[in-house]
LUMROTOR-978869 format. One record per atom (N, C-alpha, C, O): x, y, z. Coordinates in steps of 0.001 Angstrom, whole numbers, padded with zeros to 6 digits, always signed. Last residue first. Layout:
REM residues N
XYZ ...
REM end
This chain:
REM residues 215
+003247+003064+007607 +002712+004382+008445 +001937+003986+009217 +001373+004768+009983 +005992+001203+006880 +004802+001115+007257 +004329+002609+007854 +005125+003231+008557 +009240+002191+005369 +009067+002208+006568 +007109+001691+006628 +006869+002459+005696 +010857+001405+002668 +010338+002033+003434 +009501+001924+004515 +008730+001036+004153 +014440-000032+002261 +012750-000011+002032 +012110+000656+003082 +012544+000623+004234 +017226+001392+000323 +016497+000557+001240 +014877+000790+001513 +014229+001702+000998 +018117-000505-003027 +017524+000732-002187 +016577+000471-000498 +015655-000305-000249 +020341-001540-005224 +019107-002023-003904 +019110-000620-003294 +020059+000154-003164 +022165-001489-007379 +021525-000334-006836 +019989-000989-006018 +018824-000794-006366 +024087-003955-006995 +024597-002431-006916 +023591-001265-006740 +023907-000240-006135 +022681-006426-005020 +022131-005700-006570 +022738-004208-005981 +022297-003516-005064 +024430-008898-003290 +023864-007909-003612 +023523-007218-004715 +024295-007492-005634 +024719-012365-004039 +025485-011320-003816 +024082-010030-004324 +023211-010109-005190 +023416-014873-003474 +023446-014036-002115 +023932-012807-002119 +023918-012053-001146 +021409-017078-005307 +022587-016133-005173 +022707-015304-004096 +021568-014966-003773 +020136-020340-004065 +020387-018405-004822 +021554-018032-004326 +022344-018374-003446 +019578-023002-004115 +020782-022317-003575 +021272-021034-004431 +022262-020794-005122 +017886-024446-005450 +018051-024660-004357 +018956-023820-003534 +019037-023987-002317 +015453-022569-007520 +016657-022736-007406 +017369-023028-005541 +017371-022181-004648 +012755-024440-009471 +013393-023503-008053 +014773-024231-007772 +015176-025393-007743 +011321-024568-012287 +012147-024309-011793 +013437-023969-010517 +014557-023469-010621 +007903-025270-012105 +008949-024936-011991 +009896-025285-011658 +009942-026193-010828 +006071-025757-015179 +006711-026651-014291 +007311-025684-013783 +007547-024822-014629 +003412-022262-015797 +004607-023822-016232 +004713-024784-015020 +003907-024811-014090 +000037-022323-015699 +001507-021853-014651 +002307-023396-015098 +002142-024609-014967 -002468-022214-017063 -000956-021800-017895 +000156-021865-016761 +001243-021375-017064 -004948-023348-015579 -003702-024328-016495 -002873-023584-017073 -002236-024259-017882 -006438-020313-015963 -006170-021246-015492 -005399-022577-016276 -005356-022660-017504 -004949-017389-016496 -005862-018114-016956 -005479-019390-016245 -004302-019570-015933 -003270-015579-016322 -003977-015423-015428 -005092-015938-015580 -006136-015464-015133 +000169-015268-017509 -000929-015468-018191 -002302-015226-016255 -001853-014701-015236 +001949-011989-018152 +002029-013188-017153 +000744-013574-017658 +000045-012714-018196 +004298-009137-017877 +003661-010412-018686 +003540-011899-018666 +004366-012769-018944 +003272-006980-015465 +004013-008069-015984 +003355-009323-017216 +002350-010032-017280 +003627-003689-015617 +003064-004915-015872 +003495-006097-016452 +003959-006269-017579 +004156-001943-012570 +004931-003211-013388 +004153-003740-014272 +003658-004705-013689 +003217+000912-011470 +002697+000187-011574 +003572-001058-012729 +003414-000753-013911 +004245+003634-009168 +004967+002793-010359 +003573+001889-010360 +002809+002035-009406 +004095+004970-006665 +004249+005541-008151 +004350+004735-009248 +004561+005266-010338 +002515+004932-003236 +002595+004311-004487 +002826+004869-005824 +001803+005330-006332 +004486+007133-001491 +003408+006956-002426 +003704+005900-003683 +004530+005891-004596 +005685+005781+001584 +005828+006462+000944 +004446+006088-000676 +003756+005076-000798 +004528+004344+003576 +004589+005906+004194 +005612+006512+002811 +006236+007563+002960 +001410+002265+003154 +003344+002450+003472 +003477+004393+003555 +002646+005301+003573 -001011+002226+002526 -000716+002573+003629 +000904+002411+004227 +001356+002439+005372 -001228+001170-000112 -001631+002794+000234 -001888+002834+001131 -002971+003383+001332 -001916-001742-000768 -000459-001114-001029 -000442+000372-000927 +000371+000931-001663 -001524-002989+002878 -002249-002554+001509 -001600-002079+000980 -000556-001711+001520 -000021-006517+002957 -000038-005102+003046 -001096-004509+002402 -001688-005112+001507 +001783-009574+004128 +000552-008622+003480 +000189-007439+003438 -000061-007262+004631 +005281-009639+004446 +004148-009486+005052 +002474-008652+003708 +002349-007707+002928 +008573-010192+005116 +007339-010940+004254 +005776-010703+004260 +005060-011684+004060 +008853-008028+007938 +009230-008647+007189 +008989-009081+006151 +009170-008063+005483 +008407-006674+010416 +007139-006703+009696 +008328-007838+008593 +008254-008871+009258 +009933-004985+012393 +009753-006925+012357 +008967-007207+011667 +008419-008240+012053 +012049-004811+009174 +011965-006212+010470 +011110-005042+011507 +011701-003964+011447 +010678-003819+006252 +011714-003393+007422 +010921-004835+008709 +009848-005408+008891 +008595-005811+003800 +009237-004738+004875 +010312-004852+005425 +011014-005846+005237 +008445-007605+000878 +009017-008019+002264 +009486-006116+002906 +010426-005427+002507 +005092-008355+000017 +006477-007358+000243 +006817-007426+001086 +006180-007389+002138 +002065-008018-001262 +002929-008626-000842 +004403-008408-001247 +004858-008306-002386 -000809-006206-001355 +000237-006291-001894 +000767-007606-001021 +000026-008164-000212 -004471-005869-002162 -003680-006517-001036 -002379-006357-002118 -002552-006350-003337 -007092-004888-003661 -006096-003994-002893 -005222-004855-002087 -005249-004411-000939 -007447-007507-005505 -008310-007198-004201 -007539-006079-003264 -007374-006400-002087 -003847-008267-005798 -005743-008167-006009 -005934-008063-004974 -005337-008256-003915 -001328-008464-005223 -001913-010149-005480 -003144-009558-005751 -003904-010475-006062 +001557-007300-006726 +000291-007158-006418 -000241-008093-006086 +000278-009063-006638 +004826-007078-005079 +003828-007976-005831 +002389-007702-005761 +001903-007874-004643 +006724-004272-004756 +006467-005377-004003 +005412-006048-004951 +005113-005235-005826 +009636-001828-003409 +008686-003048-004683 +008420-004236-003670 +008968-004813-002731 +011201+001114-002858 +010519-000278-002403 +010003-000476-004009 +009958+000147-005070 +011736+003085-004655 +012458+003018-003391 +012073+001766-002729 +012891+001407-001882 +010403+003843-006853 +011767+002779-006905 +012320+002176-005743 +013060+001196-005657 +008900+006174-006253 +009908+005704-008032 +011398+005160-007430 +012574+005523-007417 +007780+005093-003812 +008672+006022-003924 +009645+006016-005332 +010868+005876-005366 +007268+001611-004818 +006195+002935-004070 +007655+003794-004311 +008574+003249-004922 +005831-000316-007489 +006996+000458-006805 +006127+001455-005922 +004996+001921-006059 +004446-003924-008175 +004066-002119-007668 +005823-001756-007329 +006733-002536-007046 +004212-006346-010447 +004944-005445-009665 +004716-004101-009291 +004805-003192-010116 +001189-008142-010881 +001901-007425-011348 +002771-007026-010391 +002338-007243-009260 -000008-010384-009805 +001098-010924-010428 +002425-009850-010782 +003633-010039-010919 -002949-009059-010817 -002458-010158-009771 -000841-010022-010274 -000682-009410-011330 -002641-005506-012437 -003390-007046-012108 -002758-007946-010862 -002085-007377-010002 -003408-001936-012195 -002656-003392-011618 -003344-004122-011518 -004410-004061-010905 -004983-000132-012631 -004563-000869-013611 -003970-002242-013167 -004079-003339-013714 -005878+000606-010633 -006544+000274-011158 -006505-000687-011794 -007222-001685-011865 -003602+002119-008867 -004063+000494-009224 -005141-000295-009742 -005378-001475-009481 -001250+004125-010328 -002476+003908-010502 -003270+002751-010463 -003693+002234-011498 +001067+004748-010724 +000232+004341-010185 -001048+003986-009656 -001536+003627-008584 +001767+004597-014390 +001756+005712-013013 +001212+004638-012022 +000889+003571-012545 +003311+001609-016070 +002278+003041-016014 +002071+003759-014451 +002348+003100-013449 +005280-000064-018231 +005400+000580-016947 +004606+001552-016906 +004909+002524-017598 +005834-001272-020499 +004871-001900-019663 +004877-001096-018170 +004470-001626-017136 +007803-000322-022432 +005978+000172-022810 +004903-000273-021226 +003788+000145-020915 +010067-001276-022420 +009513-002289-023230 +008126-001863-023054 +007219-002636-023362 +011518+000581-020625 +011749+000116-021904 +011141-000467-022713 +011500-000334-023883 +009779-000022-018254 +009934+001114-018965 +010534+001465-020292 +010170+002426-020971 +011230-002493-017100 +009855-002282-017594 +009373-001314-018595 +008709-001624-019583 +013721-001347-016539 +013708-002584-018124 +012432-002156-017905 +012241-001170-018618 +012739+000467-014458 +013777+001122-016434 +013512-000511-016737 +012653-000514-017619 +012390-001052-012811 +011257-000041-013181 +011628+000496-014840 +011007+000763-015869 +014320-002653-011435 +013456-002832-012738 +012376-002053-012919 +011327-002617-013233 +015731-000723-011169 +016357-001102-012474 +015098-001685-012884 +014618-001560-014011 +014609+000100-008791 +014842+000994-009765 +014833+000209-011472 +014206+000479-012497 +015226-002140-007214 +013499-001749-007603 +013416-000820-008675 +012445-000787-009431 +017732-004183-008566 +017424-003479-007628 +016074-002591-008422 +015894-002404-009626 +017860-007277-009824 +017860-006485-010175 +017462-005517-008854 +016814-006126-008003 +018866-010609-011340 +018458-009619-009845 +019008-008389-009982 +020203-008181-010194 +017252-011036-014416 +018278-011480-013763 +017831-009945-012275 +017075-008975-012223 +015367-011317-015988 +015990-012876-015929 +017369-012668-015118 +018290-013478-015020 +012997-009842-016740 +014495-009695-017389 +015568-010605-016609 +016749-010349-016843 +010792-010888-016176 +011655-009206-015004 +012993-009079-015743 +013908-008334-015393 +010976-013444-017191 +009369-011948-017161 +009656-011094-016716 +008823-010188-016704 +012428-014955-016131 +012604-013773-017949 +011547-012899-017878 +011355-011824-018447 +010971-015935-014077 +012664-015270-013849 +012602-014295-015505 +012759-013085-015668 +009343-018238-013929 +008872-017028-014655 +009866-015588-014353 +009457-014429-014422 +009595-020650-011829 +010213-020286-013501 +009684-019658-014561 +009517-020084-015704 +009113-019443-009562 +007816-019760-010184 +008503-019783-011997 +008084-019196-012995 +011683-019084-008150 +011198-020237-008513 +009728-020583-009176 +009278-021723-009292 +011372-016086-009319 +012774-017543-010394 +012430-019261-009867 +012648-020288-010509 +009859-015274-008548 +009718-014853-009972 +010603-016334-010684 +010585-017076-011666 +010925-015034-005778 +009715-015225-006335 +009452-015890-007213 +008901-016982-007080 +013123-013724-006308 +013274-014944-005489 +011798-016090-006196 +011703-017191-006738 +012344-011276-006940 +013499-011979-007761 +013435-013424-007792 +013589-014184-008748 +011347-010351-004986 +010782-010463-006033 +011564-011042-007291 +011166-011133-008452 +013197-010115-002749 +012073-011269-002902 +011682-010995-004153 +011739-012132-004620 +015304-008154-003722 +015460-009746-003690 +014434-010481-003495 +014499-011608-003985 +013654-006024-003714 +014140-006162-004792 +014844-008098-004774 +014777-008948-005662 +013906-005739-000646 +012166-005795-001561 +012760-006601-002778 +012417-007777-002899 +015345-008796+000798 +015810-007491+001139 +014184-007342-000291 +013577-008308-000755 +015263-011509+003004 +014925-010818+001688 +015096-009598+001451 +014840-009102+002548 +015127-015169+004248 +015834-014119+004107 +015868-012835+002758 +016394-013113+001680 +015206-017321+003263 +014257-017118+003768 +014834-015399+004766 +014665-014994+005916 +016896-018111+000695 +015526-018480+000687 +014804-018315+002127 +013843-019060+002320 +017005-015085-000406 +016356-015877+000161 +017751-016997+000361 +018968-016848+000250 +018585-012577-001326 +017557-013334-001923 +017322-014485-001519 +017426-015266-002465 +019559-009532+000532 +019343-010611+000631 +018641-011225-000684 +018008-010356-001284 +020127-006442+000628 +021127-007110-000616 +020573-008858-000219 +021329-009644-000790 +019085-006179+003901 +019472-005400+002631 +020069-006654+001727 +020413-007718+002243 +016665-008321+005063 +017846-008165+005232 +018472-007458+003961 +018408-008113+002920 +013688-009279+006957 +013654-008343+005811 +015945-008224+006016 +016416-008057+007141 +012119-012863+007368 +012977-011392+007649 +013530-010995+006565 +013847-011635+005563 +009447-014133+006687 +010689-014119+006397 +011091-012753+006834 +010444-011722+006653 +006851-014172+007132 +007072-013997+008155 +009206-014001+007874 +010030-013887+008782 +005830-016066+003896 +005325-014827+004856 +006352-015020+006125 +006765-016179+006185 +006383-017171+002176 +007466-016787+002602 +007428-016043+003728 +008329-015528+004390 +004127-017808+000755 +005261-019204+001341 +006241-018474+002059 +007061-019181+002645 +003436-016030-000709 +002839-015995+000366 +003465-017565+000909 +002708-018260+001587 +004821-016292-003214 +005174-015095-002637 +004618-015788-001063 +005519-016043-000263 +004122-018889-004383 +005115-018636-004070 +005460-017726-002588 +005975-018041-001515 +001272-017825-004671 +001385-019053-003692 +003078-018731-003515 +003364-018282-002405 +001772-015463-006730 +001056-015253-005900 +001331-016202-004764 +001657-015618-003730 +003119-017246-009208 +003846-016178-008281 +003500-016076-006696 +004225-016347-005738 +000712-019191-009336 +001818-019393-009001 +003068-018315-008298 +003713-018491-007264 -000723-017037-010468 -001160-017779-008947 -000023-018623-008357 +000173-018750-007148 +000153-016260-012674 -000104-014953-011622 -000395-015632-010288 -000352-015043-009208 -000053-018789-014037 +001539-018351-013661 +001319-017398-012649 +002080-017450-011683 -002504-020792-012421 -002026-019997-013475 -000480-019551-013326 +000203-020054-012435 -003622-022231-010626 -002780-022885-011621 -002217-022118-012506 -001471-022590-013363 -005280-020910-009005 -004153-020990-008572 -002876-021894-009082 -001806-022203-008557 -006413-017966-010625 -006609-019535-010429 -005185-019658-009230 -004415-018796-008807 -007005-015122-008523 -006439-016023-009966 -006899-017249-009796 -007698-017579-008919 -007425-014140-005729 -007886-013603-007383 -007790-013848-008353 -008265-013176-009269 -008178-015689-003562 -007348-015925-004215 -008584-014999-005722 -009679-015141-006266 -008759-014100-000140 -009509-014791-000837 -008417-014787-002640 -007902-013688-002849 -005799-013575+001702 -006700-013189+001040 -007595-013983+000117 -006889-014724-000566 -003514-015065+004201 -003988-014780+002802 -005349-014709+002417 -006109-015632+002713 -003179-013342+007311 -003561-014782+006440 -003855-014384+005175 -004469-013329+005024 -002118-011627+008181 -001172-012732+008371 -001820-014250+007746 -001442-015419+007671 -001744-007812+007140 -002481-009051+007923 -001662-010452+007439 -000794-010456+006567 -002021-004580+007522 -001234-005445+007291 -002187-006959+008019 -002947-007061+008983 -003862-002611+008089 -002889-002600+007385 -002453-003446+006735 -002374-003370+005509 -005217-002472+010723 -005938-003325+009580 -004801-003208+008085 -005132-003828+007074 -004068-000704+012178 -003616-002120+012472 -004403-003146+011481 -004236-004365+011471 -004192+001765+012401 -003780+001486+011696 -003523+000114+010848 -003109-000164+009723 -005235+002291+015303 -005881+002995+014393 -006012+002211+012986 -007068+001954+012408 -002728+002092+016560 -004105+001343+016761 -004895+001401+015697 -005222+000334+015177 +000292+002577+014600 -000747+003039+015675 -002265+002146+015645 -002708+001642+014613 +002639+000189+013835 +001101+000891+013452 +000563+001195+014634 +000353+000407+015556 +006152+001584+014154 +005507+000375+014354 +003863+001059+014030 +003762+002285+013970 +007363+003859+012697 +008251+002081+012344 +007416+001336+013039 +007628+000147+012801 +006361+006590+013139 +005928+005367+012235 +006527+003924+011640 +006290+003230+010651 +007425+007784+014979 +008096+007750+014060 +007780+006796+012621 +008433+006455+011635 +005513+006847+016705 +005346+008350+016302 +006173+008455+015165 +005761+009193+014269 +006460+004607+017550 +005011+004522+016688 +004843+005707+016021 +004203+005794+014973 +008858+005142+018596 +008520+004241+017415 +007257+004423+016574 +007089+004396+015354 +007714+006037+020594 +008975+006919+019399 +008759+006523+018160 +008559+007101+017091 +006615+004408+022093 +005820+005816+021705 +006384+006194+020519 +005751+006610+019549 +008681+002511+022785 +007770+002068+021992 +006795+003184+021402 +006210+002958+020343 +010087+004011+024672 +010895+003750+023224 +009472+003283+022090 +009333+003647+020922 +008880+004147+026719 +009024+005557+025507 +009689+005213+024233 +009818+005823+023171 +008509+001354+027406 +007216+002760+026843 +007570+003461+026072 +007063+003661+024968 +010917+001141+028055 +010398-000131+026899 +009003+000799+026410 +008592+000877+025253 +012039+002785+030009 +012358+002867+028858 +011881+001972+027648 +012343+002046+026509 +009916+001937+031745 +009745+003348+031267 +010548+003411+029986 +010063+003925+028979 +011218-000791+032254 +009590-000414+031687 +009296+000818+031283 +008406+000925+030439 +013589+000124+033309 +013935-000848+031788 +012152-000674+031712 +011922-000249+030579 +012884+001258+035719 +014030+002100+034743 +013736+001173+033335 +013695+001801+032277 +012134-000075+037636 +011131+000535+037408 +012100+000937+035756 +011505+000696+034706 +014127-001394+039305 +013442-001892+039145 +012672-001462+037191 +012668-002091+036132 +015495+001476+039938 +016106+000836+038862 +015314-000647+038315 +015630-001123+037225 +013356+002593+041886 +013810+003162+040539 +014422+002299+039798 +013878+002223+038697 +013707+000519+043778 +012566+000884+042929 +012584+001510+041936 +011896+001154+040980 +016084+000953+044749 +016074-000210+043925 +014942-000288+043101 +014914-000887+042026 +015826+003781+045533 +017320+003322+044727 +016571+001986+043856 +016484+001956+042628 +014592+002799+047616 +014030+003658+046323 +014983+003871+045366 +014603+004199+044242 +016234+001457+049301 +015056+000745+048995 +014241+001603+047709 +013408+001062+046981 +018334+003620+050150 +018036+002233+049189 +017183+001320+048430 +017328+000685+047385 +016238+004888+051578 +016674+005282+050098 +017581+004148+049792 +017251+003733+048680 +013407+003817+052970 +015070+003408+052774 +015137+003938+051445 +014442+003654+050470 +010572+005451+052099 +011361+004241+052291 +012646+004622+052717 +012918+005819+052808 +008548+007111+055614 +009688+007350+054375 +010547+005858+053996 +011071+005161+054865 +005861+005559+057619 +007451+006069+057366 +007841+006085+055926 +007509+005198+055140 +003153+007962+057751 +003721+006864+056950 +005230+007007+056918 +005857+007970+056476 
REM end
């Protein structure tokens, strides 16, 4: 068999050079847990969950809000409207379901609102037992937040490219610690008129934290 033209293997290699590097980069990734191993891939999903509230209530209102946003990119110090950093969607959320005073009525980073919660008795371990629809989870005391909706499903905007996305909330790669409870009705006919604000605020929360990674 003749030998190629080392040119001709010159060009095969560099052919070949951007697929080896699109493999190993993609191995790194997965090993590094920024994308789900096979295994993993029931994690996260792209259609909403059978509904655990009414969907007239204020917890269903959050809930429909939140899942309007699915596929929004994740951006530090963002609050929408389609654009979110954790601590800004839940802000985002909360203010057009004109239920904004239920988190203390103003944008807050995942920490802060773990302390107003914590002030007022409504903040317990993690424990999701306790968590209702509507409520706020923290994972890493503070380091992310995201919305319970039931039925083990969260909603939370991730790291890109996961973004706005369904989750469980005990498969992120850091430990669920916080549980929010929010004071919210979950009866049917209580979700007020809302409120939505055509044009949020864009400036950052001094203590946003960045969000953690999917395992």
């Amino acid at each position: 068999m003749a030998l190629a033209h080392p040119a001709m293997r010159a060009s095969l290699t560099t052919a070949f050079q951007p697929r080896r590097i699109a493999v190993a980069l993609t191995l790194c990734l997965t090993l590094a847990g920024l994308l789900p191993a096979p295994a993993a891939a029931r994690w996260v999903r792209w259609d909403a969950p059978p509904p655990t509230v009414p969907a007239d209530s204020e917890a269903g209102r959050v809930i429909n809000i939140a899942l309007g946003e699915l596929h929004d990119k994740w951006t530090f110090g963002a609050v929408g409207p389609t654009e979110f950093d954790c601590s800004g969607f839940i802000f985002y959320v909360f203010k057009q379901a004109g239920l904004v005073d239920r988190i203390g009525n103003k944008r807050k980073g995942a920490r802060a609102y773990g302390k107003w919660f914590d002030r007022r008795g409504w903040r317990s371990n993690g424990d999701l037992s306790t968590a209702q629809p509507g409520d706020i989870l923290l994972w890493g005391n503070g380091h992310h937040a995201g919305i319970y909706m039931g039925d083990n499903w969260a909603v939370s905007a991730l790291i890109n490219p996961w973004g706005v996305s369904i989750h469980r909330p005990k498969k992120l790669d850091m430990k669920l610690t916080d549980v929010l409870h929010v004071q919210i009705s979950r009866e049917s006919g209580s979700a007020p008129t809302p409120t939505p604000s055509p044009t949020p605020s864009t400036e950052p929360s001094p203590t946003a934290t960045p969000e953690p990674t999917p395992s």
